[in-house]
C-alpha positions as CSV (number, residue, x, y, z in Angstrom):
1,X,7.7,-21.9,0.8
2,X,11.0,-20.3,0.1
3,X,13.5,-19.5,2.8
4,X,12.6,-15.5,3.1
5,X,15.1,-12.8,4.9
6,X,14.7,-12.1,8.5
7,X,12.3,-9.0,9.0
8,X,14.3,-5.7,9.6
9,X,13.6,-3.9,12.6
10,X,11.5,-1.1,13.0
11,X,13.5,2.5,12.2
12,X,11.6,5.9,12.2
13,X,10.9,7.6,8.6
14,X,10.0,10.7,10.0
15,X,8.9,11.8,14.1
16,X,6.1,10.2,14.4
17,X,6.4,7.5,11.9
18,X,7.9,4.3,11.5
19,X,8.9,1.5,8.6
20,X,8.6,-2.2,9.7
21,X,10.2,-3.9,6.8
22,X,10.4,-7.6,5.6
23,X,9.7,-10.6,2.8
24,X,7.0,-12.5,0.9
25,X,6.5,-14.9,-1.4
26,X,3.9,-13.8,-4.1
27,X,3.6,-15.5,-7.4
28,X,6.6,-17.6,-8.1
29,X,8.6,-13.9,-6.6
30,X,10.0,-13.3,-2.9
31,X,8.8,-9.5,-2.5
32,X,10.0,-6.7,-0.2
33,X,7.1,-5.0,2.0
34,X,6.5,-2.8,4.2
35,X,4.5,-2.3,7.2
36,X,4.0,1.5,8.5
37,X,3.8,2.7,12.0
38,X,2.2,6.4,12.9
39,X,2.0,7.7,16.4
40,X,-1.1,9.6,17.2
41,X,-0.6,11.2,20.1
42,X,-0.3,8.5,23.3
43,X,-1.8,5.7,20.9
44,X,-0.3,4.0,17.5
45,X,-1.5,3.5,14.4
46,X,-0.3,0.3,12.4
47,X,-0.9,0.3,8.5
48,X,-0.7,-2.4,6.7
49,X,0.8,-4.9,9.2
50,X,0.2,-8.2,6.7
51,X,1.3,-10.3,5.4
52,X,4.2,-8.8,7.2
53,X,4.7,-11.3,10.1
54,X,4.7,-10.9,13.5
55,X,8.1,-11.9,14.7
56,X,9.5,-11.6,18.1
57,X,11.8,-8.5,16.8
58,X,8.5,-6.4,15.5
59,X,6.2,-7.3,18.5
60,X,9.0,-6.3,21.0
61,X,9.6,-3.1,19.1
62,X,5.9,-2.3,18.6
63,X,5.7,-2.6,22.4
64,X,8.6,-0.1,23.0
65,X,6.5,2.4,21.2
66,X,3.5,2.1,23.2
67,X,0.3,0.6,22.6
68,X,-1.2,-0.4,19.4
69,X,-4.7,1.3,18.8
70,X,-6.1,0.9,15.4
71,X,-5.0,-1.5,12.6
72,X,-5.6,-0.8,9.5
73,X,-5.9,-3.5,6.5
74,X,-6.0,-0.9,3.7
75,X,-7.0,-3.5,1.0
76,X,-8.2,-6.8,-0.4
77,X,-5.0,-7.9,-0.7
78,X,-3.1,-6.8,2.5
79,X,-5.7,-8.1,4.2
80,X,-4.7,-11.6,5.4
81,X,-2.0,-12.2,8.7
82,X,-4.0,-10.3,10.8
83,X,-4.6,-12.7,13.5
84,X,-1.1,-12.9,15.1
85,X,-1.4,-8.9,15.9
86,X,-5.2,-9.0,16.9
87,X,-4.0,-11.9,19.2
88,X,-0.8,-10.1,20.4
89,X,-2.8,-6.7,20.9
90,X,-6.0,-7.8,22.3
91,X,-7.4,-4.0,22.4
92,X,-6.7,-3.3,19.0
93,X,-9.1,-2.1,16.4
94,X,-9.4,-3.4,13.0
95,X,-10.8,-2.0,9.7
96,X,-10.7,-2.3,6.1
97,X,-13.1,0.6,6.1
98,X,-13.2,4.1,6.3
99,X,-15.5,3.1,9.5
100,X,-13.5,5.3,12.3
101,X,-11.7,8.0,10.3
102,X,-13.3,11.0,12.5
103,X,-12.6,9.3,15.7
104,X,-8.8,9.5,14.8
105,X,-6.7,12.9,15.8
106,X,-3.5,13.7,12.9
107,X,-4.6,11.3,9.8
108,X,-6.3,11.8,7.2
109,X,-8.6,8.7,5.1
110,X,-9.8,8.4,1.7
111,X,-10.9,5.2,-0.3
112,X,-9.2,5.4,-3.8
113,X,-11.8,5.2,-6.4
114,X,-12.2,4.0,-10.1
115,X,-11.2,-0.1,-9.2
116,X,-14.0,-2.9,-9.2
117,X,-11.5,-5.3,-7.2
118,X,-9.7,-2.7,-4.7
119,X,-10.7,-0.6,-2.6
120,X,-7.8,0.8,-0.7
121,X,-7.3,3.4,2.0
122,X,-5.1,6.2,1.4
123,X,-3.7,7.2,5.0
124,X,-2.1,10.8,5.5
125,X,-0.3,11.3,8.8
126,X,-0.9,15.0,8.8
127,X,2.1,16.8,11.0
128,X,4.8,14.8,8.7
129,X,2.6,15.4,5.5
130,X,3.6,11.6,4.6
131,X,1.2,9.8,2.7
132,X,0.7,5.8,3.0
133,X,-0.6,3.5,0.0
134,X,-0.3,-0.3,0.1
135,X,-0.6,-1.5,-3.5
136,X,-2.2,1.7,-5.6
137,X,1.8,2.8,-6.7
138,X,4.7,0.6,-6.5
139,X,8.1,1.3,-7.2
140,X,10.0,-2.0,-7.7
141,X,13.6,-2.5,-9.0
142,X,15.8,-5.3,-8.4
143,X,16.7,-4.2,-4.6
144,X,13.3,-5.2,-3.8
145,X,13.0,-8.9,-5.3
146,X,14.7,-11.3,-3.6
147,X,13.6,-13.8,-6.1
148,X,13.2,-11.8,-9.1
149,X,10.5,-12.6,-11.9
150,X,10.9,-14.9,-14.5
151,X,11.1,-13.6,-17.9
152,X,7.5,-14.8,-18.7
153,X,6.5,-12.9,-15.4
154,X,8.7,-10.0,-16.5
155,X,6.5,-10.1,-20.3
156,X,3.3,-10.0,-18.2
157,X,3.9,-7.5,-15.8
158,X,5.2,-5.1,-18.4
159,X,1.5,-5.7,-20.2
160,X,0.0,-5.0,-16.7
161,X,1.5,-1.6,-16.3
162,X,4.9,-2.3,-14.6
163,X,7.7,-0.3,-15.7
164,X,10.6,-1.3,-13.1
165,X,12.6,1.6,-11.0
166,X,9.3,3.8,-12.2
167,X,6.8,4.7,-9.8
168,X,3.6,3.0,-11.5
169,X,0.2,1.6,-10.4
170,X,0.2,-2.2,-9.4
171,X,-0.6,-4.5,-11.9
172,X,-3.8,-5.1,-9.8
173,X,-4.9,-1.2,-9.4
174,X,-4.2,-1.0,-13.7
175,X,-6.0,-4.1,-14.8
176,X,-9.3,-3.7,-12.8
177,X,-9.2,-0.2,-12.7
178,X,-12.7,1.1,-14.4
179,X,-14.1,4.4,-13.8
180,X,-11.5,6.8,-15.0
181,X,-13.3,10.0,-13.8
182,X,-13.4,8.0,-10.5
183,X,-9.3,7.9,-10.7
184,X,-8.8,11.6,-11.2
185,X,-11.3,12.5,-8.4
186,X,-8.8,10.4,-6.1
187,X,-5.8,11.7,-7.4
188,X,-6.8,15.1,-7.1
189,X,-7.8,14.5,-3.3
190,X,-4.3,12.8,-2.6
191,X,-2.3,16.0,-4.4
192,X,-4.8,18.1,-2.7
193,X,-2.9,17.0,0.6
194,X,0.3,18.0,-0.8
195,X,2.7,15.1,0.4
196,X,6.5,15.5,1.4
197,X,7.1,11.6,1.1
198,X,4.8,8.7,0.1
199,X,5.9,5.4,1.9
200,X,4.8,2.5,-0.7
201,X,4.6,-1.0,0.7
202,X,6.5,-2.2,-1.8
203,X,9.2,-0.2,-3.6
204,X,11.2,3.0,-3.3
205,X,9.9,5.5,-1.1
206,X,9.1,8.7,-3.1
207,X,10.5,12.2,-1.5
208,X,10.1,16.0,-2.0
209,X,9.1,16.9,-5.2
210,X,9.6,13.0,-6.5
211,X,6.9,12.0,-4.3
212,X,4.5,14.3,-5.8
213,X,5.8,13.6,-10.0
214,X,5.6,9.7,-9.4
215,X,1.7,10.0,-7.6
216,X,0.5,12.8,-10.5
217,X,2.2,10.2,-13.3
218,X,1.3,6.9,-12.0
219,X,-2.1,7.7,-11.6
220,X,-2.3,9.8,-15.0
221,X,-0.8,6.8,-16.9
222,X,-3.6,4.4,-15.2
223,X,-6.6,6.3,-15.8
224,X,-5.2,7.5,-19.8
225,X,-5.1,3.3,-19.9
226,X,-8.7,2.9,-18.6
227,X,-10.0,5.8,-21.3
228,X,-8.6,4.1,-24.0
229,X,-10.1,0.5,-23.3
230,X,-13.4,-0.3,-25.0
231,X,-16.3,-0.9,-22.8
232,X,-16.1,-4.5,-23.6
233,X,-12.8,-4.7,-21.5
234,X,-13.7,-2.6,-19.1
235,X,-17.0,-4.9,-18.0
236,X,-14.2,-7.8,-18.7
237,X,-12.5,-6.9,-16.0
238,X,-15.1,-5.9,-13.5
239,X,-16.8,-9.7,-14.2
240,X,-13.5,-10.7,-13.8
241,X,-12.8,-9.1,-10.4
242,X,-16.5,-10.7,-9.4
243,X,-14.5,-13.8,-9.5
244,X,-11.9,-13.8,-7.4
């Protein structure tokens, strides 16, 4: 395993909300992610907190906010790591499922449709309208590769939807994404909660008006992808995604 960059500490976004950023290796790559933080009222949120690890710096500054309540693993992908904070946090809930949304105060859930392999949870901390997605947008440029791609990777991603410095779907959310109509009904519930800032797990964060063009033509770019494959590919890829 590569030697990765020390995890930065936690800084707040917005009141209420906070960025926990640090390293992975994934695919050849050493990746910038993020882990979010939301405060709802005396308890905490965490989103996303893997593969993130749990250093010293994070668990100590976690603890300073107060008490973690609910964890969320918002897909099949950010959903490994968790131990360290279910160990650290005994009390802690965990889901990869919409299974508590109504018993939480100041967020709002929603499952994005349209994907045969993920299923991720949208997450809107309602008083700073800021919107949380793990993998379904990414914003990458060379800031946030600390072991870039090769060119071969470079070729594939580009094939897979990647357009660097441009908000786009990850190459996962393009190539087993399915149900178009599925897509749209997501995209119109995320704009329907108008965000001021999307925090992406990896990437750019998107703000003001750029947060709203990059969700509207990330998604749109996906699901005009997905109409124009023949049904052939499309039940390629959902046998594919049976696989994994």
């Amino acid at each position: 395993m590569p030697d990765l960059p020390a995890p930065e500490p936690l800084r707040e976004h917005r009141p209420g909300v906070w960025i926990g950023a640090s390293w992975l290796p994934f695919l050849g790559m050493v990746l910038h992610t993020r882990m979010f933080v939301l405060r709802l009222g005396d308890d905490l949120l965490l989103y996303s907190p893997s593969p993130a690890p749990l250093d010293d710096g994070t668990r100590q500054g976690l603890e300073a906010l107060g008490a973690p309540r609910w964890m969320v693993a918002p897909n099949e992908i950010h959903n490994v790591g968790l131990k360290p904070f279910q160990q650290a946090f005994p009390d802690i809930h965990t889901t990869g499922c919409p299974g508590h949304p109504k018993r939480v105060k100041d967020v709002r859930f929603h499952v994005i449709g349209g994907n045969v392999f993920l299923h991720e949870i949208a997450v809107l901390h309602v008083p700073t309208r800021t919107l949380l997605l793990a993998d379904a947008i990414e914003n990458l440029d060379e800031r946030h590769l600390a072991k870039p791609p090769s060119a071969a990777m470079r070729w594939m991603m580009r094939k897979m939807g990647f357009r660097e410095g441009e908000p786009c779907s990850s190459p996962e959310h393009y190539l087993y994404a399915t149900a178009p109509d599925a897509l749209e009904a997501s995209l119109a519930v995320l704009e329907g909660w108008e965000p001021e800032s999307i925090l992406l797990c990896h990437g750019q964060i998107l703000e003001g008006p750029a947060a709203r063009e990059g969700l509207h033509e990330s998604f749109t770019r996906t699901i005009a992808a997905v109409r124009a494959r023949s049904r052939l590919g499309r039940c390629f890829w959902a046998t594919a995604s049976r696989l994994q």
